[in-house]
N, C-alpha and C positions, 0 to 999 in steps of 0.2 A: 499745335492746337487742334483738337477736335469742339463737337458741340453734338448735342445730346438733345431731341425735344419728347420731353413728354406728350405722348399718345393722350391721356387721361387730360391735358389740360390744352391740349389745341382745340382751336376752334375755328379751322381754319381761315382765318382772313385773309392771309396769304401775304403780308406784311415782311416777311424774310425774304420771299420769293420775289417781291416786286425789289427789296434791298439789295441780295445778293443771289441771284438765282444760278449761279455757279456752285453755289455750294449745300443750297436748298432747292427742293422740289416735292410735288407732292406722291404719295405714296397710292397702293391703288385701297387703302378706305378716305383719300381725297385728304387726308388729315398731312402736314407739311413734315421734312423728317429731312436726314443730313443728305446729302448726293454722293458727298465724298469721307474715303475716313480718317486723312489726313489734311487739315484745310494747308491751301497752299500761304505763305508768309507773306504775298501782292496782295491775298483775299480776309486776313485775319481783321482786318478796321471794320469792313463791311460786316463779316460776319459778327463781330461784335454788335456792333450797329443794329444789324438784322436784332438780335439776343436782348438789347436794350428797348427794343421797342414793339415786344411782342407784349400784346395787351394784356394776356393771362401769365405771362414770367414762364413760357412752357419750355424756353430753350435756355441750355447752360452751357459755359464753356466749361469744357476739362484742358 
């Protein structure tokens, strides 16, 4: 599983980061982006998780 966030539609809250900050962080325009580019299969709930409850819909799984 990867996860993918749209640049154009963050805002950053930081709602992934406080979920799964293993797998999310932020980038240097502050805007939140993957850390990794395979999520590890212990981290794929959260990251989902993370994905479900970003306010803008910015992240998706692939």
């Amino acid at each position: 599983m990867r996860v993918d966030v749209d640049q154009d539609l963050c805002i950053s809250c930081g709602t992934c980061i406080d979920i799964c900050p293993d797998v999310f962080q932020w980038n240097e325009e502050n805007k939140a982006s993957s850390a990794v580019d395979h999520i590890p299969a212990d981290l794929e709930e959260q990251a989902h998780e993370a994905a479900e409850n970003c306010p803008t819909e910015a992240i998706t799984d692939i």
